[in-house]
PQR file of N, CA, C, O and H, with PARSE charges and radii, in Angstrom:
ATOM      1  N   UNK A   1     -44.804 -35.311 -28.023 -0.4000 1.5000
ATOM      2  CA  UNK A   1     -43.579 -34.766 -27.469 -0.0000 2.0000
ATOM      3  C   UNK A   1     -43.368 -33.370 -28.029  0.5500 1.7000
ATOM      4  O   UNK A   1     -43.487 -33.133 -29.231 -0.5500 1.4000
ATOM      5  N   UNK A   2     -43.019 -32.366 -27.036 -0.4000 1.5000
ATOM      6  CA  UNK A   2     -42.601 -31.354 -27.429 -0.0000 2.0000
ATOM      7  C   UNK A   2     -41.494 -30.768 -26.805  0.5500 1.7000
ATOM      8  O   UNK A   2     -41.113 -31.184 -25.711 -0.5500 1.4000
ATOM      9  H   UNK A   2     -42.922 -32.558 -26.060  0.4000 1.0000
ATOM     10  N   UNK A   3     -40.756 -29.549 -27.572 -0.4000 1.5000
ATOM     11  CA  UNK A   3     -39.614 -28.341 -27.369 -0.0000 2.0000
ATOM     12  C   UNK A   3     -39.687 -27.182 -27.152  0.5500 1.7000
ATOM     13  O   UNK A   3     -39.389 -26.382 -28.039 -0.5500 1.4000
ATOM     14  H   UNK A   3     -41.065 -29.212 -28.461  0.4000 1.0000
ATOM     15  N   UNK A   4     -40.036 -26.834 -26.111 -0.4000 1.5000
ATOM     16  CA  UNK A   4     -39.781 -25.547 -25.808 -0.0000 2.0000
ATOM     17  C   UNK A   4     -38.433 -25.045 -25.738  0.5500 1.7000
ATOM     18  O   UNK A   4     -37.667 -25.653 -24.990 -0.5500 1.4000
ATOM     19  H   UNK A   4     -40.278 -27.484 -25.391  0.4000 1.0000
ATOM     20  N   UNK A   5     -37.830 -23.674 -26.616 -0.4000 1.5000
ATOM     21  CA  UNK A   5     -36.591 -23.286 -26.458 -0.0000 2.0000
ATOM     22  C   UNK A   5     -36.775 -21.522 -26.540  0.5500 1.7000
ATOM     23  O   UNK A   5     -37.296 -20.837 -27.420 -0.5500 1.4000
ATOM     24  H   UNK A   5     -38.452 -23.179 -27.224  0.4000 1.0000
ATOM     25  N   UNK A   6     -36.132 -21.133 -25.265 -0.4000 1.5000
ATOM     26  CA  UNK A   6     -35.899 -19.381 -25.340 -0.0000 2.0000
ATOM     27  C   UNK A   6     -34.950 -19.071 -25.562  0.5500 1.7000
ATOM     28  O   UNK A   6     -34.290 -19.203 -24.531 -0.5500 1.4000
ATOM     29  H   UNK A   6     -35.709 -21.690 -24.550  0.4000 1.0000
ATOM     30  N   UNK A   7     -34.199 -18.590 -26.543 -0.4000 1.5000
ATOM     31  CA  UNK A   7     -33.036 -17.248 -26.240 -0.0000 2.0000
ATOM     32  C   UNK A   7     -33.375 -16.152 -25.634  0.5500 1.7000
ATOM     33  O   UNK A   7     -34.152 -15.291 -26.046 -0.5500 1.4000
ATOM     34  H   UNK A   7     -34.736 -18.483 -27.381  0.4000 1.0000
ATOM     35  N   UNK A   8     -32.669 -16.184 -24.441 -0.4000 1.5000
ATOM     36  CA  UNK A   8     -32.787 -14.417 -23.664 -0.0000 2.0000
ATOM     37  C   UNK A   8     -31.621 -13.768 -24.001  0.5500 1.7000
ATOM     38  O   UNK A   8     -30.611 -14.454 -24.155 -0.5500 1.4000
ATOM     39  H   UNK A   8     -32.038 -16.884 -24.107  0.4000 1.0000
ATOM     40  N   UNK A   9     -31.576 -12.720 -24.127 -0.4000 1.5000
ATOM     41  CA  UNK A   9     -30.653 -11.838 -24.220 -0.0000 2.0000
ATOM     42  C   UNK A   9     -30.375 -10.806 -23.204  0.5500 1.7000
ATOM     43  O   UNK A   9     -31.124  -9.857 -22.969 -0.5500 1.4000
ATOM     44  H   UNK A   9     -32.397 -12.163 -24.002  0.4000 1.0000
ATOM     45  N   UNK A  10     -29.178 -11.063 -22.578 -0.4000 1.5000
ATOM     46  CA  UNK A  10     -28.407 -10.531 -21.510 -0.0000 2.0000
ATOM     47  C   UNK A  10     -27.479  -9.381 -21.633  0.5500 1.7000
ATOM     48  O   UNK A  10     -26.369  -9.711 -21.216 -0.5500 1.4000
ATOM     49  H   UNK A  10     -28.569 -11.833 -22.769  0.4000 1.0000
ATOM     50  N   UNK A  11     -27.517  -8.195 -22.037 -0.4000 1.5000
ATOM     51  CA  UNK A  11     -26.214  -7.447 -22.150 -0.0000 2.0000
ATOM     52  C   UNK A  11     -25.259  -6.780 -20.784  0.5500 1.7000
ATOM     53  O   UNK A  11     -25.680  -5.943 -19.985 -0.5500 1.4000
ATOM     54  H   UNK A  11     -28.419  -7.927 -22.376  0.4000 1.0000
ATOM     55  N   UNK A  12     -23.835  -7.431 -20.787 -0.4000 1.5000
ATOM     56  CA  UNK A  12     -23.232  -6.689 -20.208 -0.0000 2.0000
ATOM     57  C   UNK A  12     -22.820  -5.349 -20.939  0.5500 1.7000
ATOM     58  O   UNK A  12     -22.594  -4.998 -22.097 -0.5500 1.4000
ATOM     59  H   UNK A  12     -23.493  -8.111 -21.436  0.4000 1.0000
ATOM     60  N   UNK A  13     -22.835  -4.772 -19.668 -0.4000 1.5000
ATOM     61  CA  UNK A  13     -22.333  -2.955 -20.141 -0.0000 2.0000
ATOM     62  C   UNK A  13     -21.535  -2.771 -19.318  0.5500 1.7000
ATOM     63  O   UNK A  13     -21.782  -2.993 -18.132 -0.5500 1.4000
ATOM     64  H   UNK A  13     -23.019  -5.057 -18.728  0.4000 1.0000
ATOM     65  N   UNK A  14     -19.976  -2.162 -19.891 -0.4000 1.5000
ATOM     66  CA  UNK A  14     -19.557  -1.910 -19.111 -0.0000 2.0000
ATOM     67  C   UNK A  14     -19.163  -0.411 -18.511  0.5500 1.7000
ATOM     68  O   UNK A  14     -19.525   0.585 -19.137 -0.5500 1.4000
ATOM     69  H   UNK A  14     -19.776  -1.982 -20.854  0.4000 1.0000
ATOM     70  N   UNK A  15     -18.545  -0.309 -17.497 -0.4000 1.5000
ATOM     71  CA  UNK A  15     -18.347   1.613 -17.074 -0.0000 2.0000
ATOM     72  C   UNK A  15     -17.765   1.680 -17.898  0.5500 1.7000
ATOM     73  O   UNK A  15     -17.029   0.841 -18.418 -0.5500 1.4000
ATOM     74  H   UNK A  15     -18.252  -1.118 -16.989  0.4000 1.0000
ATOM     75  N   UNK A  16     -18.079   3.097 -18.270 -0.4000 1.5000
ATOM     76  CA  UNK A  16     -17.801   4.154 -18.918 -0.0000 2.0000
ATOM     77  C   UNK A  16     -17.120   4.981 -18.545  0.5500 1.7000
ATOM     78  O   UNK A  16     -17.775   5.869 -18.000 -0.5500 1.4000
ATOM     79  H   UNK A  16     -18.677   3.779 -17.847  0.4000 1.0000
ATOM     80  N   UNK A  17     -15.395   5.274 -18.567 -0.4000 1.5000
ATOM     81  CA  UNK A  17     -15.307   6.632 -17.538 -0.0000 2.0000
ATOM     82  C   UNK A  17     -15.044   7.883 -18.607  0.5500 1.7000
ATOM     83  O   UNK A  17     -14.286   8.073 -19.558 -0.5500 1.4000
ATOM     84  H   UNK A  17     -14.863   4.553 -19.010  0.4000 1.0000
ATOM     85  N   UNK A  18     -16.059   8.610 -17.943 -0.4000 1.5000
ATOM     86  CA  UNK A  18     -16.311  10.137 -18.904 -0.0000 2.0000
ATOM     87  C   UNK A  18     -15.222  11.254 -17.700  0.5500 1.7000
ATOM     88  O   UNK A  18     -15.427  11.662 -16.557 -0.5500 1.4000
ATOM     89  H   UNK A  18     -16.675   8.457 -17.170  0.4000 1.0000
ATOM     90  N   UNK A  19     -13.961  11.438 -18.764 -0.4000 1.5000
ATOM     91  CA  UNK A  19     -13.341  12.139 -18.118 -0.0000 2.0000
ATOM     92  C   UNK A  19     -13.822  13.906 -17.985  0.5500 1.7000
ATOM     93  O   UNK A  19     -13.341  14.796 -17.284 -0.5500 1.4000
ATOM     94  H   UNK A  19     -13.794  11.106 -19.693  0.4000 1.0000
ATOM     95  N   UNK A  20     -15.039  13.933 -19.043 -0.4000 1.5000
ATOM     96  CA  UNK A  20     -14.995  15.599 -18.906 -0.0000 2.0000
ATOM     97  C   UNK A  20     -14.372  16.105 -20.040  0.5500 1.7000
ATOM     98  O   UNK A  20     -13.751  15.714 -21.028 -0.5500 1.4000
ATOM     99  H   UNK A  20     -15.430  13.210 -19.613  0.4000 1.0000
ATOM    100  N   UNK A  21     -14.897  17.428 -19.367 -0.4000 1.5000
ATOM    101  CA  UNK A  21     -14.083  18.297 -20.808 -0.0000 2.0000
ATOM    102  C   UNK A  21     -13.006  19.145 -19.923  0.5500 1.7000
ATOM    103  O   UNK A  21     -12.152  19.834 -20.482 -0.5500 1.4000
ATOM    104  H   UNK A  21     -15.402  17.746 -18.564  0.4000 1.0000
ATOM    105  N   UNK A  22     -13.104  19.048 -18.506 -0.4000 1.5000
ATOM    106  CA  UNK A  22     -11.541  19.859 -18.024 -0.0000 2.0000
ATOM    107  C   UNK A  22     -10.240  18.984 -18.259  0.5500 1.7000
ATOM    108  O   UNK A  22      -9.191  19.496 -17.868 -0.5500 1.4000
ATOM    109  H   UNK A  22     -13.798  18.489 -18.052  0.4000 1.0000
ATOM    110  N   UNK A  23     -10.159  17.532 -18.940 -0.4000 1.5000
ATOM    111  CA  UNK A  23      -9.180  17.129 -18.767 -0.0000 2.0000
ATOM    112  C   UNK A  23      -8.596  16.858 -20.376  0.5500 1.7000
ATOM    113  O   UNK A  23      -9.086  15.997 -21.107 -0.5500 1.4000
ATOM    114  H   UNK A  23     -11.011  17.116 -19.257  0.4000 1.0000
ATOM    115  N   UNK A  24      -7.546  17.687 -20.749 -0.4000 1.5000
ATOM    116  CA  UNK A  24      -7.055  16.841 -22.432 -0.0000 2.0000
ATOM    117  C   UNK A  24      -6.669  15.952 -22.360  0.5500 1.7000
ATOM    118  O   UNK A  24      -5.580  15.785 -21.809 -0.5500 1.4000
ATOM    119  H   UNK A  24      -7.148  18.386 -20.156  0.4000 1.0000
ATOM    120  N   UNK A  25      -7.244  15.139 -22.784 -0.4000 1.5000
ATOM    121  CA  UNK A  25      -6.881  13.703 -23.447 -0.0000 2.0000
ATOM    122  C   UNK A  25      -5.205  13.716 -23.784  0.5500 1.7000
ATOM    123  O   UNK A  25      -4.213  13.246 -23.226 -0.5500 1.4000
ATOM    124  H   UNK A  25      -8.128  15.275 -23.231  0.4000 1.0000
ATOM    125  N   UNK A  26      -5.454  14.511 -24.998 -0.4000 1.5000
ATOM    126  CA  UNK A  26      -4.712  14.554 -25.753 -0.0000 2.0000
ATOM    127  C   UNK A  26      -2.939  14.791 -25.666  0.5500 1.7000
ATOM    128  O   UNK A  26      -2.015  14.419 -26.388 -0.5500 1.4000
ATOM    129  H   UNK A  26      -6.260  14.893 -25.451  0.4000 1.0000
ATOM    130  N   UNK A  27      -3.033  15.778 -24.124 -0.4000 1.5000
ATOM    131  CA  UNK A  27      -1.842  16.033 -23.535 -0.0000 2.0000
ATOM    132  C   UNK A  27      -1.480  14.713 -22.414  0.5500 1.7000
ATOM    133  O   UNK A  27      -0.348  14.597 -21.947 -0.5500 1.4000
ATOM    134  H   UNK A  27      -3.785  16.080 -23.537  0.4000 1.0000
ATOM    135  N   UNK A  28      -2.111  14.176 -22.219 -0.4000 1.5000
ATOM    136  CA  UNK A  28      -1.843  12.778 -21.127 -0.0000 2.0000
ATOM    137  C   UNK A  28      -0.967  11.814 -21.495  0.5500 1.7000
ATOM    138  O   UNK A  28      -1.268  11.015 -22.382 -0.5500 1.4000
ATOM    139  H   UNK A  28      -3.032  14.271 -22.598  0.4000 1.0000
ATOM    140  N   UNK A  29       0.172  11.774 -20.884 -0.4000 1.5000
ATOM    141  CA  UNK A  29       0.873  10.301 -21.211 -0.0000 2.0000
ATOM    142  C   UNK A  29       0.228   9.149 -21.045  0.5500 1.7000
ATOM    143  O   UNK A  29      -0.488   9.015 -20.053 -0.5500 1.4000
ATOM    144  H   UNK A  29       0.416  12.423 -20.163  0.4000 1.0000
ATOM    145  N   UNK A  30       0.372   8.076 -22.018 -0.4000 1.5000
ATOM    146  CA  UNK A  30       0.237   6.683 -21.976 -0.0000 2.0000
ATOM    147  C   UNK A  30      -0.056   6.470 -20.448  0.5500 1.7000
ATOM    148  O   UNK A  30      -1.140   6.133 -19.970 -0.5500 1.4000
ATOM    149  H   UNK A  30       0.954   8.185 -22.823  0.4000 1.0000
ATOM    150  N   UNK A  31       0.769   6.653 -19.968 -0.4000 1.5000
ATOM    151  CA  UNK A  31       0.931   5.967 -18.165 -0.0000 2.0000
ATOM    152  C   UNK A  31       0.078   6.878 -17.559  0.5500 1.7000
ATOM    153  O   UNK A  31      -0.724   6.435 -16.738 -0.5500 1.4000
ATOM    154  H   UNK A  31       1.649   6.927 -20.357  0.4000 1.0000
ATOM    155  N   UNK A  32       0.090   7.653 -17.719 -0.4000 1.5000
ATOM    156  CA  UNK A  32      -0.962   8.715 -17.048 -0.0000 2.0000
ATOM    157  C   UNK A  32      -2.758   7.938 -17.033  0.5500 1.7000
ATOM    158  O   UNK A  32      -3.586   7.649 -16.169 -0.5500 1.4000
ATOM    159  H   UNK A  32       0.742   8.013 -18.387  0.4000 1.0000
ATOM    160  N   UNK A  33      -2.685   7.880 -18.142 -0.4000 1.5000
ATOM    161  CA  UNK A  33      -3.973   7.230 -18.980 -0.0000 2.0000
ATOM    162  C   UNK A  33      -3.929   5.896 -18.321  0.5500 1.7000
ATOM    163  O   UNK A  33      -4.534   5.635 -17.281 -0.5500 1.4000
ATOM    164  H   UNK A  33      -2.013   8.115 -18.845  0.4000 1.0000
ATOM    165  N   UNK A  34      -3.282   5.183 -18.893 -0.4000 1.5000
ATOM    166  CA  UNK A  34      -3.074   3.800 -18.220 -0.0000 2.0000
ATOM    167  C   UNK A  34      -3.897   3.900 -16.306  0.5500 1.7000
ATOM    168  O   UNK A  34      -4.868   3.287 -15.862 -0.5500 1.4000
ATOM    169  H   UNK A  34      -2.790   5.395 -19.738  0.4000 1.0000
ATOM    170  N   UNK A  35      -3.183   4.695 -15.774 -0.4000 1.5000
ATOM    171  CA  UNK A  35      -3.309   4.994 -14.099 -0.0000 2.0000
ATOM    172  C   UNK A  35      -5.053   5.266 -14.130  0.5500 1.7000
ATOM    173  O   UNK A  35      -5.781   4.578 -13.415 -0.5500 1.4000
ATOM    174  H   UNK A  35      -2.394   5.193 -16.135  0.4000 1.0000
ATOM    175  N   UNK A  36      -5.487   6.097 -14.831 -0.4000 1.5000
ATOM    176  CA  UNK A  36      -6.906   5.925 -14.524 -0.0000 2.0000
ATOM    177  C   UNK A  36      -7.780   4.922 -15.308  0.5500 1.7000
ATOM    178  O   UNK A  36      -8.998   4.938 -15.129 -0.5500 1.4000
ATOM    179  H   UNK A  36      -4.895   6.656 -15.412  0.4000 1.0000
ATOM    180  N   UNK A  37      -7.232   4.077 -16.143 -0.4000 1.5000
ATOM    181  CA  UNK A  37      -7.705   3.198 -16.546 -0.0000 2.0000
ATOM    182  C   UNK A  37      -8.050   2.327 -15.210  0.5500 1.7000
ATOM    183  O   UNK A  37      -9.126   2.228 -14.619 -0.5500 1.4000
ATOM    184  H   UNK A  37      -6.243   4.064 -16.288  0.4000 1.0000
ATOM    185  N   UNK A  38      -6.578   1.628 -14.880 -0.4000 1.5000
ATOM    186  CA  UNK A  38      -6.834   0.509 -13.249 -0.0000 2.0000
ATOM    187  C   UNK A  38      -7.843   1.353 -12.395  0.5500 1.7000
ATOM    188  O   UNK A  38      -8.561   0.745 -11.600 -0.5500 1.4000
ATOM    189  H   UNK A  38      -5.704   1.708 -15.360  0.4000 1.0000
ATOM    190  N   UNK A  39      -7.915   2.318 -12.476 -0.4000 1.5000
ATOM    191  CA  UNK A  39      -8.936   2.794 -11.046 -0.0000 2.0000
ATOM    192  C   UNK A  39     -10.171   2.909 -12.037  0.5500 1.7000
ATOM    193  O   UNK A  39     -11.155   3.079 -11.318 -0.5500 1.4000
ATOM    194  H   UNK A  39      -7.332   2.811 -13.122  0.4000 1.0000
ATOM    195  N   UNK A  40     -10.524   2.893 -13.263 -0.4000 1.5000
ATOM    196  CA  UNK A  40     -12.175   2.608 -13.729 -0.0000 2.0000
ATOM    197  C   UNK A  40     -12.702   1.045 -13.120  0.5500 1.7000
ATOM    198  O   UNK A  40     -13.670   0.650 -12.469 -0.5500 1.4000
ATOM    199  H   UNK A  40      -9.724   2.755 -13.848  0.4000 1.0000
ATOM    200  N   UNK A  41     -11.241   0.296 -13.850 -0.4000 1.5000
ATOM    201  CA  UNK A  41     -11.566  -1.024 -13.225 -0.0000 2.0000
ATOM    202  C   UNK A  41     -11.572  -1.378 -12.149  0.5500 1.7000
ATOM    203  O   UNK A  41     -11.886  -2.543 -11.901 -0.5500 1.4000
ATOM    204  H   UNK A  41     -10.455   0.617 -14.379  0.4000 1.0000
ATOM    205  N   UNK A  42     -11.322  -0.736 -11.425 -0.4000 1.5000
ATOM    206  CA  UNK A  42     -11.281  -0.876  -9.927 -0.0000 2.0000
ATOM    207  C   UNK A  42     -10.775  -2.385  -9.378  0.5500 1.7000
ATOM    208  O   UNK A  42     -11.216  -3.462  -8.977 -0.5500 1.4000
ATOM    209  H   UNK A  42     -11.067   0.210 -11.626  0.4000 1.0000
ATOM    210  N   UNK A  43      -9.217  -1.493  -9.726 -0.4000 1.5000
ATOM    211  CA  UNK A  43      -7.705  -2.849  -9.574 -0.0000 2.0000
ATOM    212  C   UNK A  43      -7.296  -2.203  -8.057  0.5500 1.7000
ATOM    213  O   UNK A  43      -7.569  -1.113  -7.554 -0.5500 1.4000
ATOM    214  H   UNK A  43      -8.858  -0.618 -10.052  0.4000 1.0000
ATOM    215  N   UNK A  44      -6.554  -3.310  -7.577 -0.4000 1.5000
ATOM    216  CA  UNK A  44      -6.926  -2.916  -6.280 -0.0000 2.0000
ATOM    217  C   UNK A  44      -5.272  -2.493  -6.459  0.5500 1.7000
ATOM    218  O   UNK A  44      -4.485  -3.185  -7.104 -0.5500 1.4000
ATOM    219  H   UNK A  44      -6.332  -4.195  -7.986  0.4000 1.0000
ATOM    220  N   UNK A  45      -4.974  -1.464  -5.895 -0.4000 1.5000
ATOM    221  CA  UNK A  45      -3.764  -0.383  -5.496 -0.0000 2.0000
ATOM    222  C   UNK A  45      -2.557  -1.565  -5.962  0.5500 1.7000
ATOM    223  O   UNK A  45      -2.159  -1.490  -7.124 -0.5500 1.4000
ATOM    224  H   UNK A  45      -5.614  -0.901  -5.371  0.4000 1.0000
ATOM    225  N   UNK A  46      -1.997  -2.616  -5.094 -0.4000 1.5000
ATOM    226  CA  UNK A  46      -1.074  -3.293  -5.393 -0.0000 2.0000
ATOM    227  C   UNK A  46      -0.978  -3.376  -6.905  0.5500 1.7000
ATOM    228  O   UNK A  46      -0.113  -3.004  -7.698 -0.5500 1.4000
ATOM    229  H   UNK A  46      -2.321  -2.677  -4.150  0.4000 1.0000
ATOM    230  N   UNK A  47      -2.327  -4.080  -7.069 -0.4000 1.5000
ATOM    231  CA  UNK A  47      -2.360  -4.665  -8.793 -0.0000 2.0000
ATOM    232  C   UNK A  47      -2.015  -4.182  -9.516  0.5500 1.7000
ATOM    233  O   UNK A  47      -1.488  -4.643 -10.528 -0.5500 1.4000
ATOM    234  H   UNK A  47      -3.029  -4.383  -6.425  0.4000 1.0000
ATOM    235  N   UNK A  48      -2.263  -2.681  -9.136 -0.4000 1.5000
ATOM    236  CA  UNK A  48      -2.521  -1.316  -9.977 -0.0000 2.0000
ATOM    237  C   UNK A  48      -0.920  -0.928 -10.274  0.5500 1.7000
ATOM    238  O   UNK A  48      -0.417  -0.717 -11.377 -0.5500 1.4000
ATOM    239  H   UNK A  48      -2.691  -2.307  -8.313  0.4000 1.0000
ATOM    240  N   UNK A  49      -0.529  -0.909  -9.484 -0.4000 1.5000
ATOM    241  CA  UNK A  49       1.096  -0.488  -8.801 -0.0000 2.0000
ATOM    242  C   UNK A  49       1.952  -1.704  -9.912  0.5500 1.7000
ATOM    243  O   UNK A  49       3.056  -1.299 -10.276 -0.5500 1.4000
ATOM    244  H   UNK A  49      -0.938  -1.080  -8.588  0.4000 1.0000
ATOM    245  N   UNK A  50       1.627  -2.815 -10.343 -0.4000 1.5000
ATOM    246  CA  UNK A  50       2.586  -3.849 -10.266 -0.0000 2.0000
ATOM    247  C   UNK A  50       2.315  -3.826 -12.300  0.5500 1.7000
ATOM    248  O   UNK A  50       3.055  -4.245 -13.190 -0.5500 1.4000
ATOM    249  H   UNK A  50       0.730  -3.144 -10.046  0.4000 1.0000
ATOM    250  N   UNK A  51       1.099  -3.223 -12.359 -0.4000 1.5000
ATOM    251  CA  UNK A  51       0.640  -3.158 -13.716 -0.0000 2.0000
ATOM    252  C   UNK A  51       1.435  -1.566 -14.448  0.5500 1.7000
ATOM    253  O   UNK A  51       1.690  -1.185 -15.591 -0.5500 1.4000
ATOM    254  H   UNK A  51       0.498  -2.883 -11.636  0.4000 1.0000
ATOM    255  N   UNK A  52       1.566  -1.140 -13.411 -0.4000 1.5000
ATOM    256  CA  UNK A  52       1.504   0.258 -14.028 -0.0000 2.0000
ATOM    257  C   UNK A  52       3.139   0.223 -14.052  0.5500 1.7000
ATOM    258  O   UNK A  52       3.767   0.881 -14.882 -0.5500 1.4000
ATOM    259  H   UNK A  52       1.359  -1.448 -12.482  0.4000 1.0000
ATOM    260  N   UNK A  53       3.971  -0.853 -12.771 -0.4000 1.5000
ATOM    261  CA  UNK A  53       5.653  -1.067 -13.490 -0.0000 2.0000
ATOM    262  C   UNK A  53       5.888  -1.668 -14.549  0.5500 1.7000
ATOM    263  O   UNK A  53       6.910  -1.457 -15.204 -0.5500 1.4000
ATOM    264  H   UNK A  53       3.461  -1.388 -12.097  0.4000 1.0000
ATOM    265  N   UNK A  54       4.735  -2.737 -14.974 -0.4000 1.5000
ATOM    266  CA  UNK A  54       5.227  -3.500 -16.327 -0.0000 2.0000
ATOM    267  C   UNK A  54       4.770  -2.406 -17.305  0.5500 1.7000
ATOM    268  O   UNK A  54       5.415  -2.263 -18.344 -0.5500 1.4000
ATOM    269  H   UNK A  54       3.905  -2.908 -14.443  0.4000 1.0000
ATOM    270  N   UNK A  55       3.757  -1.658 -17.066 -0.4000 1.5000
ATOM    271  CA  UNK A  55       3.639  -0.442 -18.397 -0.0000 2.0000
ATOM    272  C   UNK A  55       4.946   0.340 -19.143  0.5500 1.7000
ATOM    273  O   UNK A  55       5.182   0.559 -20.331 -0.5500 1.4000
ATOM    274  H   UNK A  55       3.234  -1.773 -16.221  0.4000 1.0000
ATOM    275  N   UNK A  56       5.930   0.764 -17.492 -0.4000 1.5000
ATOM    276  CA  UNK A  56       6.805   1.433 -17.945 -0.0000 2.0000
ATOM    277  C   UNK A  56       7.629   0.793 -18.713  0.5500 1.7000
ATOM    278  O   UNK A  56       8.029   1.215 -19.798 -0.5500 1.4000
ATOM    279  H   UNK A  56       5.738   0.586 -16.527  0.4000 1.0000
ATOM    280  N   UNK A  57       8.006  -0.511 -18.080 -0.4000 1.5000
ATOM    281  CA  UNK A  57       8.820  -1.127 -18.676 -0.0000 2.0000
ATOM    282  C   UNK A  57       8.602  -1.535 -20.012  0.5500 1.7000
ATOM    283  O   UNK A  57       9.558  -1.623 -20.782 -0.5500 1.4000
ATOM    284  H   UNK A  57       7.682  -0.854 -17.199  0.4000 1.0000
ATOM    285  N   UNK A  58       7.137  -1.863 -20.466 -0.4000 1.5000
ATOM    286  CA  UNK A  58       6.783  -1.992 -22.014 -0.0000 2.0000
ATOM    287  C   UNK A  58       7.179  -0.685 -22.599  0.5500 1.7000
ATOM    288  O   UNK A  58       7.695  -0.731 -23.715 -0.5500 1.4000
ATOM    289  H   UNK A  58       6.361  -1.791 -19.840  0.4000 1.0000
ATOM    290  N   UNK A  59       7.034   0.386 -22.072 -0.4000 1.5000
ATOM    291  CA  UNK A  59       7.023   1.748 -23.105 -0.0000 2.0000
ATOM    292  C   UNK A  59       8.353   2.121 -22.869  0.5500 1.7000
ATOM    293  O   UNK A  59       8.590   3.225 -23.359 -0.5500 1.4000
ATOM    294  H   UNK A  59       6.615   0.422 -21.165  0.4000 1.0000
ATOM    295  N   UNK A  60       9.493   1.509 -22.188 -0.4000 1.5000
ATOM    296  CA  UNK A  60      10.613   2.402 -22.154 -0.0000 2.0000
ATOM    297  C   UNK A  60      10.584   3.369 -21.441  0.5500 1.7000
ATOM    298  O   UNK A  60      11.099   4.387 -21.903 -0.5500 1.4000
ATOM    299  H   UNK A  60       9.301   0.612 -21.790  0.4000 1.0000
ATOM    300  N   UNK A  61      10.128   3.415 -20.396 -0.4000 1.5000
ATOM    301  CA  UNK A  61      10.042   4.739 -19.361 -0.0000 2.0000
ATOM    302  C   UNK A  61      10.664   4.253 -17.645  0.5500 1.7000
ATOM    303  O   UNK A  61      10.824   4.738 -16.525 -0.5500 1.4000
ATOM    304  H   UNK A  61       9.710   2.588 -20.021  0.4000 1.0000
ATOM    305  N   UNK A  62      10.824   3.128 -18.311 -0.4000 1.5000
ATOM    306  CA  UNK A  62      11.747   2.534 -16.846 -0.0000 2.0000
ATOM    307  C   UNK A  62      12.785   3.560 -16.007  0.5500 1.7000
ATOM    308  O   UNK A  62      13.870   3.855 -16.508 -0.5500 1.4000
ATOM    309  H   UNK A  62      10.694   2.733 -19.221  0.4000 1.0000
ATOM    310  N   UNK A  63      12.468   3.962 -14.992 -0.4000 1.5000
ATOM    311  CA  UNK A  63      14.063   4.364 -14.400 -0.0000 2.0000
ATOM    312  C   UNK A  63      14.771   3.849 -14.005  0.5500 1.7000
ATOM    313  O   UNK A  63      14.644   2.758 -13.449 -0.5500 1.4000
ATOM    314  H   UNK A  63      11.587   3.722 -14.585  0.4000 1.0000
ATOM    315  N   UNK A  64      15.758   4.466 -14.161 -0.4000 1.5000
ATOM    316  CA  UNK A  64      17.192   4.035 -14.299 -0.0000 2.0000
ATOM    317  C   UNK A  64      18.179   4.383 -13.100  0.5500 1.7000
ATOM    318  O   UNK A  64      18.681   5.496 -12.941 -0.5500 1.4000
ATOM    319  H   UNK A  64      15.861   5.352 -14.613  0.4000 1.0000
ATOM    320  N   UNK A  65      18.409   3.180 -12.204 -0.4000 1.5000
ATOM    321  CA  UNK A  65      19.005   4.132 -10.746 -0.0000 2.0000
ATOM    322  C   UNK A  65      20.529   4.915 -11.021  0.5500 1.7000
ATOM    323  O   UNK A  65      21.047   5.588 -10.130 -0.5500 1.4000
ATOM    324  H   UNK A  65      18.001   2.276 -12.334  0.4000 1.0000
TER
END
């Protein structure tokens, strides 16, 4: 009787989004950032929309009618 056993090794990778060097980071709001985050992941517009109201509302940027 015998055992044959393989470990394969599979890596997920995921995108990368390389914004460049025309864009500062550094000056970007949270939500700003956030907004091209959902479109790396490619969230579909609603999702995107419904994620990006609970953002405000986590950070205090809610408006106020």
């Amino acid at each position: 009787q015998a055992l044959s056993f393989q470990l394969v090794k599979q890596r997920t990778i995921e995108k990368r989004s390389r914004l460049g060097d025309t864009v500062a980071i550094e000056k970007m709001s949270p939500l700003e950032l956030l907004e091209i985050y959902w479109r790396s992941v490619e969230l579909g517009d609603e999702e995107a929309e419904a994620m990006q109201a609970l953002a405000k509302e986590v950070l205090g940027e809610v408006d106020n009618p």
